[in-house]
KOLVO-86210 format. One record per atom (N, C-alpha, C): x, y, z. Coordinates in steps of 0.1 Angstrom, whole numbers, plus 2048, in hexadecimal, padded with zeros to 3 digits. Atoms other than C-alpha are relative to their C-alpha. Example, Ala and Ser with C-alpha at 12.3 -4.5 7.8 and 13.67 -1.06 7.14 Angstrom:
// residues 2
8097F4800/87B7D384E/80980C800/7F77F5800/8897F5847/7F880B808/
This chain:
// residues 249
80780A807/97F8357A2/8007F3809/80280E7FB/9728147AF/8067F37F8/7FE810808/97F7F17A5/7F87F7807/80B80E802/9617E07A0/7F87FB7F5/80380480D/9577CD784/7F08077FF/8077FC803/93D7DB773/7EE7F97FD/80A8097FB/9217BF774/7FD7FE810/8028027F6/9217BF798/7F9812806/8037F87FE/9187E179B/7F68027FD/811804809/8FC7DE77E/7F57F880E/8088087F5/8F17C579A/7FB80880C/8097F97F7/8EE7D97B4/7F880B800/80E7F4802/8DD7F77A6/7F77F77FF/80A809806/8C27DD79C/7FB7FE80C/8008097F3/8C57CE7C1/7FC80E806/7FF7F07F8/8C37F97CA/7EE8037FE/80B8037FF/8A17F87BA/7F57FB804/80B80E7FD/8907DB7BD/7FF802815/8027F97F2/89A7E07E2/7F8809809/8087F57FD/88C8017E9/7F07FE7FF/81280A803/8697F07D8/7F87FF80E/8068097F8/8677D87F0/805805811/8007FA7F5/8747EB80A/7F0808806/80B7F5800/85580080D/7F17F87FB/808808806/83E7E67F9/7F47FD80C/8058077F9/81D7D880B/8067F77FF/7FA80B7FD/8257B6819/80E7F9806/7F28047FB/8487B2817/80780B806/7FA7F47F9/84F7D1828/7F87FF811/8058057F6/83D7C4846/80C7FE80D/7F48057F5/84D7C686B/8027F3801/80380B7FF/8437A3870/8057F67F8/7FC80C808/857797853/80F806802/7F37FB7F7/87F793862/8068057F1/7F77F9810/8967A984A/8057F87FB/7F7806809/8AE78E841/7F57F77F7/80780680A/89177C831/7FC80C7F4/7FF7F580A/88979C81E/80A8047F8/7F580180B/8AA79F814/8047FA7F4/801809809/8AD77E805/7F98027F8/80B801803/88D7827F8/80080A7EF/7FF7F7809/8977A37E6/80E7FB7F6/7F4807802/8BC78C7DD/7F97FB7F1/806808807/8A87737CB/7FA8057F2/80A7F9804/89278D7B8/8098077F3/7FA7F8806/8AD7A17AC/8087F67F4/7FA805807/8BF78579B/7FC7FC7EE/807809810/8A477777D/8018127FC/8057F2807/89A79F77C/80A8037F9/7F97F4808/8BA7AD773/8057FA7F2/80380380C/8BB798757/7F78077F2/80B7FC80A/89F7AA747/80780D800/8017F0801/8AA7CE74D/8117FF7FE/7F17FC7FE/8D27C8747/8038097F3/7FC7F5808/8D97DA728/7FA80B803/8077F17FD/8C47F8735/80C804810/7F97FB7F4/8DC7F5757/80D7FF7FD/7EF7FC803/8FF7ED74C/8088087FA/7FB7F280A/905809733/80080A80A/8017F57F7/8FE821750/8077FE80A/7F58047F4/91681276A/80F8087FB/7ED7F87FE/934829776/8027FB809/7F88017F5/94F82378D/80380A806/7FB7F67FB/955844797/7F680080C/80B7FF7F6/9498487BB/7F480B803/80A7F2800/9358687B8/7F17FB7FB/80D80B805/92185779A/7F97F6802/80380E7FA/91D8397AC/7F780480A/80A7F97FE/90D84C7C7/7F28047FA/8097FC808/8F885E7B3/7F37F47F8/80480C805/8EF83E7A2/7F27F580B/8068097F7/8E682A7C1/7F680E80C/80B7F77FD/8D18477D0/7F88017F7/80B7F980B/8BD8537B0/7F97F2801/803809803/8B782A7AE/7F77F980F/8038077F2/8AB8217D2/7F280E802/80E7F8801/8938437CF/7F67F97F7/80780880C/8848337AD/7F97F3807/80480A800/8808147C0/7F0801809/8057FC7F9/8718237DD/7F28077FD/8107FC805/8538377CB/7FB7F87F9/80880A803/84C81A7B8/7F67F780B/8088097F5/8478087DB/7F4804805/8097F87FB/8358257E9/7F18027F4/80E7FF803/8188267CF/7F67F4805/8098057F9/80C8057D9/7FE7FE811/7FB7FC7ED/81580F802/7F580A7FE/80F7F8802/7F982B7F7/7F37F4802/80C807802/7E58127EC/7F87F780E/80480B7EB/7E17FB80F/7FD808803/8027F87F2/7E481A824/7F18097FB/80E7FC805/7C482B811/7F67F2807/80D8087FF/7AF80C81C/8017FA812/8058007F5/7BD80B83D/7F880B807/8067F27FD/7B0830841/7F27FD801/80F7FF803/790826834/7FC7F480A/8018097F8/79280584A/7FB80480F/8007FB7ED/79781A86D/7ED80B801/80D7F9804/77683085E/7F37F27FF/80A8097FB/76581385C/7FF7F780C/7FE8047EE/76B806881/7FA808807/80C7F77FA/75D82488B/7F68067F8/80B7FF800/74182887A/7F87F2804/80C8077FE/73480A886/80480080F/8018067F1/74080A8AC/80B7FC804/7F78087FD/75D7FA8AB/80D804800/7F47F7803/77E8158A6/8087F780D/7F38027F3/7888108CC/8047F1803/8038087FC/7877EE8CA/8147F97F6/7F67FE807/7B17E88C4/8017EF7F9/800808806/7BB7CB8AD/8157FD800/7F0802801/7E07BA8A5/8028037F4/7FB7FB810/7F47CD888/8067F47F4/7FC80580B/7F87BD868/80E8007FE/7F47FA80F/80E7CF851/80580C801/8027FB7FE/80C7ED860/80980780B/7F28057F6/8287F887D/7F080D80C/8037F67F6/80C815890/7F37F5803/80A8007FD/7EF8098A6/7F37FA7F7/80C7FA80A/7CA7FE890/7F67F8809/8108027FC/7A67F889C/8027EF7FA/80180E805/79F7CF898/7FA7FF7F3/803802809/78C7D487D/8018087F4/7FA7FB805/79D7E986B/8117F67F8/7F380C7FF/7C17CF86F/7F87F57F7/809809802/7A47B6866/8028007EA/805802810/79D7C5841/80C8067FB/7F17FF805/7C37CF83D/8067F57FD/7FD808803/7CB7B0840/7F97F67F4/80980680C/7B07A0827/80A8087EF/7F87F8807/7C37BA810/80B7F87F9/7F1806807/7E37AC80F/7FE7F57FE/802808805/7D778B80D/7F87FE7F1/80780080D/7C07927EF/80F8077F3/7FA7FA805/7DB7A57E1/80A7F47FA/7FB80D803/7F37877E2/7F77F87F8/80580980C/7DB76F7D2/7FE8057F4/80080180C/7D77867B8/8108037F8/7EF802806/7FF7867B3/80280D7FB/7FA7F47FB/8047AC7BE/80E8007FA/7EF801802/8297A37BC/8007FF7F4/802804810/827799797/80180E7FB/8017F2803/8187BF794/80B805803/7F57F67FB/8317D07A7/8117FB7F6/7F280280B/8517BD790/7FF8067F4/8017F8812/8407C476F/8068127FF/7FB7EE7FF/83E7ED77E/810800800/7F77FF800/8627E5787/8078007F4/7F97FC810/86F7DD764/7FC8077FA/8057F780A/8587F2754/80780D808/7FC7F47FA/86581176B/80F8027FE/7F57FC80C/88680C756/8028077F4/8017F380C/87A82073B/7F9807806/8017F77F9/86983374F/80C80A805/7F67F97FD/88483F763/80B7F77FF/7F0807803/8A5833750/8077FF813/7F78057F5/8C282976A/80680D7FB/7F77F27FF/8D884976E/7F980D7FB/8057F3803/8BD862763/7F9804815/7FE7F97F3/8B787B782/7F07FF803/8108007FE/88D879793/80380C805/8067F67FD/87B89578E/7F980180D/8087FE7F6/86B89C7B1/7F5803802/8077FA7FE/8538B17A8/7F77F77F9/80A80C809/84389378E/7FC7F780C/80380D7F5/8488797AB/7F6806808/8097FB7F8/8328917C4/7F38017F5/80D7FE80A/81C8967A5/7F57F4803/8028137FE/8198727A4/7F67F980C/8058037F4/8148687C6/7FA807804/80B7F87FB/7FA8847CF/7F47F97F2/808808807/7E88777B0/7FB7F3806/80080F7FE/7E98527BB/7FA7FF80D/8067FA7EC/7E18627E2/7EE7FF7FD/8127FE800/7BD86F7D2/7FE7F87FF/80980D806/7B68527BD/8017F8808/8028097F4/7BD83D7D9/7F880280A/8087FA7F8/7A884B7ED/7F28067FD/80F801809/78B8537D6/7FB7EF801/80480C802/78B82D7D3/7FA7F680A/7FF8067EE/78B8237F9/7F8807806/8087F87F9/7708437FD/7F57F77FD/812803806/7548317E5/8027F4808/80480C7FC/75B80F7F1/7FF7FF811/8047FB7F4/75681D813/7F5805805/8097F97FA/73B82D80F/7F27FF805/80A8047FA/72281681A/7FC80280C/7FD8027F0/72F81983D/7FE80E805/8077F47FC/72D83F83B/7F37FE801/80F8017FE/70C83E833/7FC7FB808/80280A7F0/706825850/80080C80C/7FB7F67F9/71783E866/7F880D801/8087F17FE/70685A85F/7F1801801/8108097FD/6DF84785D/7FF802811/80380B7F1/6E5832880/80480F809/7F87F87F6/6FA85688F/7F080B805/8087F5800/6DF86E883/7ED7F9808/80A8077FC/6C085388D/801800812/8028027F1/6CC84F8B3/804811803/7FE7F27F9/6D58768B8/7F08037FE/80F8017FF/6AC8788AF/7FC7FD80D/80A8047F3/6A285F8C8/80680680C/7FD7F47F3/6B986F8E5/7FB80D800/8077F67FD/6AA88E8DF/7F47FF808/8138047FB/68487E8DF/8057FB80C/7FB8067F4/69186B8FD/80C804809/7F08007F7/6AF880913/7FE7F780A/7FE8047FB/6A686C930/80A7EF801/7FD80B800/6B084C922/80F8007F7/7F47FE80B/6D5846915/7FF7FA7F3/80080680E/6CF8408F1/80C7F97FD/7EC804803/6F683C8E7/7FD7F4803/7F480C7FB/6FF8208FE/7F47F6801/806805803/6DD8128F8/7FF7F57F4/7FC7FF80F/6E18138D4/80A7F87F7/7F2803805/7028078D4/8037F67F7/7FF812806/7007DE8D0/7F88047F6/80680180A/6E77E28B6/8068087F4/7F37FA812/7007FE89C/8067F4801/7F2806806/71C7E68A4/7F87F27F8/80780D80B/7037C7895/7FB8007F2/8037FF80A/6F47D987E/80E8047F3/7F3803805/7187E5875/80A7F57F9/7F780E7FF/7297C3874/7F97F87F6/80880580C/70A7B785D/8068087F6/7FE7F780A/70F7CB847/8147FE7FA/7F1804804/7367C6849/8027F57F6/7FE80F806/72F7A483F/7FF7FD7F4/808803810/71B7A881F/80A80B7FA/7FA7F980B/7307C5813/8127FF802/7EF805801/7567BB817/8047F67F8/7FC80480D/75B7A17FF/7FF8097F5/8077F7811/74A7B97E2/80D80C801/7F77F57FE/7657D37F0/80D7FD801/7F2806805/7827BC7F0/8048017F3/7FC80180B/77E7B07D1/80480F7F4/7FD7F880A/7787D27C0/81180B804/7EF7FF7FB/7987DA7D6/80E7FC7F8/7F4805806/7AB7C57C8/7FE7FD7F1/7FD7FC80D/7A27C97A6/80480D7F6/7FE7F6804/7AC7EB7A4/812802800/7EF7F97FD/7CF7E87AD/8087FE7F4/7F880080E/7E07DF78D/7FE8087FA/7FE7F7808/7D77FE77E/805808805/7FF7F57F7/7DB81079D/8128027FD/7F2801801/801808799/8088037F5/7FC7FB80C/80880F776/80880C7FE/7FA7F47FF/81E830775/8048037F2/8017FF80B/81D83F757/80A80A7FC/
């Protein structure tokens, strides 16, 4: 057995959660933001919250080291797939971001990472970042606490996660994320497949002359137009999709 008061423990499962979240969370899961500010960050966070969720956490606090275990694992998973649905949600629009770099020209052209820890195209980094910024103004974080308390009755504290629901879950939340990030994309397919299938035409009518690299400046303009008029309309409907997207039911 442990001697440790039993409020302090309540605290850190809470702190086990909420943790895991933001561990994995857009934004504050960011290389570019130093851990001990994250820490704090997650310190601060946990203190007003565990107020709301303490009778659902103190009744389930053991001292026995096994259960305590148990406890602080099942509770840092929980926090963790919370974080990961909206970690789907960004990385679905950087997918769709690096697809739109290359359909208009612009894939190889590298950029400085966001949020992101691999390699991305500039204009891809470009509309990743608009992301998290839009996301923030609409007070993302706000979303992700509510899921947090509300994912107390969801998954009580000391009940065991099903695996096979969480994969359920997250492959659901995978398509829909990605259904969402196909349509608002799909202007740029279209683009892509017009401007690809229009210059493999004229190189035919014309092998002597290189179409492609003729061709080229005028996709990435007509591309980049086109970026211009249709990226707000795809932010916004971006970012009005995500508070339901997050909801776990």
């Amino acid at each position: 057995m442990l001697d440790l008061p039993a409020p302090l423990i309540a605290a850190f499962l809470a702190f086990c959660r909420i943790g895991g979240c933001f561990m994995v969370m857009p934004g504050f899961s960011s290389a570019r933001l130093p851990v001990r500010v994250r820490l704090l960050l997650v310190v601060v966070i946990v203190v007003p919250l565990t107020a709301h969720v303490w009778e659902l956490v103190l009744p389930q606090v053991s001292a026995n080291p096994a259960d305590l275990f148990f406890l602080i694992s099942t509770e840092t998973l929980k926090g963790v797939f919370i974080g990961l649905i909206a970690r789907v949600y960004l990385l679905a629009l950087s997918f769709i971001g690096a697809a739109i770099a290359n359909s208009i020209g612009l894939g190889a052209l590298g950029g400085v990472v966001i949020d992101e820890t691999e390699p991305q195209a500039a204009l891809s980094a470009l509309i990743s970042l608009f992301a998290v910024m839009i996301l923030f103004t609409l007070e993302f974080h706000h979303e992700m606490i509510r899921a947090l308390v509300g994912s107390y009755y969801v998954f009580p504290v000391g009940s065991a996660m099903s695996f096979q629901s969480v994969l359920v879950v997250l492959v659901d939340k995978l398509a829909e994320a990605f259904l969402v990030v196909l349509r608002l994309g799909s202007p740029f397919i279209a683009y892509a497949v017009i401007v690809n299938l229009a210059v493999g035409l004229l190189n035919k009518l014309t092998p002597q002359i290189p179409i492609y690299f003729v061709s080229l400046p005028a996709v990435i303009a007509g591309g980049l137009a086109l970026f211009y008029f249709a990226i707000p309309v795809i932010l916004s409907l971006y970012g009005g999709t995500f508070t339901d997207f997050v909801i776990v039911q």
